[in-house]
C-alpha positions in Angstrom: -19.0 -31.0 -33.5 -16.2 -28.8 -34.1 -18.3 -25.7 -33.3 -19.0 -27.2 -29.9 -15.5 -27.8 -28.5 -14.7 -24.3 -29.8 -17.8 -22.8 -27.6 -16.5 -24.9 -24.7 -12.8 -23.5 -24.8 -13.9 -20.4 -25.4 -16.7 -20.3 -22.2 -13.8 -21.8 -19.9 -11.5 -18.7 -21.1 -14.6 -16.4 -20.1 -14.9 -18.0 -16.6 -11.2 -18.4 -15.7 -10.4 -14.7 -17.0 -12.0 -13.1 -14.1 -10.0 -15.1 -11.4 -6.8 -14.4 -13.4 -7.4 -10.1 -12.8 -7.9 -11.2 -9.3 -4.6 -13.1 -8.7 -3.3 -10.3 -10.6 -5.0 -7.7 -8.3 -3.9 -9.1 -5.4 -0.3 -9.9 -6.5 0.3 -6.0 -7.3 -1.1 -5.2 -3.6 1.5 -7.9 -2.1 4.0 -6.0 -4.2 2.9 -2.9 -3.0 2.5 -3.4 0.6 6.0 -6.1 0.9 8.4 -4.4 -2.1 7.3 -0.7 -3.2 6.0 0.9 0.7 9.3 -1.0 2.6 11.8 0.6 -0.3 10.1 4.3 -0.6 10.6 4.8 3.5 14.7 4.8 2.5 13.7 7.7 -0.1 15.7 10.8 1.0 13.0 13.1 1.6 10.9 10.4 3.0 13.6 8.7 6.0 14.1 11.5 8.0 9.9 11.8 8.5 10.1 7.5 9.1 13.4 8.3 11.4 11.4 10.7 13.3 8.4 8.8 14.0 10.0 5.5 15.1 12.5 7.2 17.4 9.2 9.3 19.1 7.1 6.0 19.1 4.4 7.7 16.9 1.7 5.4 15.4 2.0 5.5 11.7 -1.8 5.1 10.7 -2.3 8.1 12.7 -0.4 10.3 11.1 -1.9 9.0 7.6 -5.8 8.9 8.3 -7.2 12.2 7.1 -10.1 14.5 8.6 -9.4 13.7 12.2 -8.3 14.5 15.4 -6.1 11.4 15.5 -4.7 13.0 12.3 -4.1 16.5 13.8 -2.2 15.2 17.1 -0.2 12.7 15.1 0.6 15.3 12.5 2.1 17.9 15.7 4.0 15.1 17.0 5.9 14.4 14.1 5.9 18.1 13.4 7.6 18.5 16.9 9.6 15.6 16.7 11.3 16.8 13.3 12.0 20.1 15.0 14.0 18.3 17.8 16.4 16.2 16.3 17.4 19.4 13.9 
């Protein structure tokens, strides 16, 4: 009997382990996306780039995609817009 209720604790540690990375995994993207990205656009190298693109209206997932032409055109408007506020 004693074996039993160990192999039943045991199995329900095994099934809710699983679910417990997951909440955990999607915790440390809210962090990410809410806490970490917000506080890195005040980062000195980093604000005059964000300064630059909200003042020119530039679409930020633009200028992040890679290997496109959306890409290229976002990446000369934030090139040009740098080069006019200095």
């Amino acid at each position: 009997m004693d074996i039993e209720n160990k192999m039943k604790t045991s199995d329900a540690g095994i099934q809710l382990r699983p679910w417990l990375k997951l909440g955990m995994g999607l915790g440390l993207i809210w962090i990410m996306a809410y806490v970490v990205l917000p506080w890195g656009q005040t980062l000195p190298h980093i604000q005059p780039v964000m300064s630059a693109m909200e003042k020119a209206d530039i679409n930020a997932a633009d200028y992040w995609y890679t290997q496109s032409e959306e890409t290229a055109r976002a990446q000369m408007f934030v090139r040009n817009a740098i080069r006019r506020k200095q």
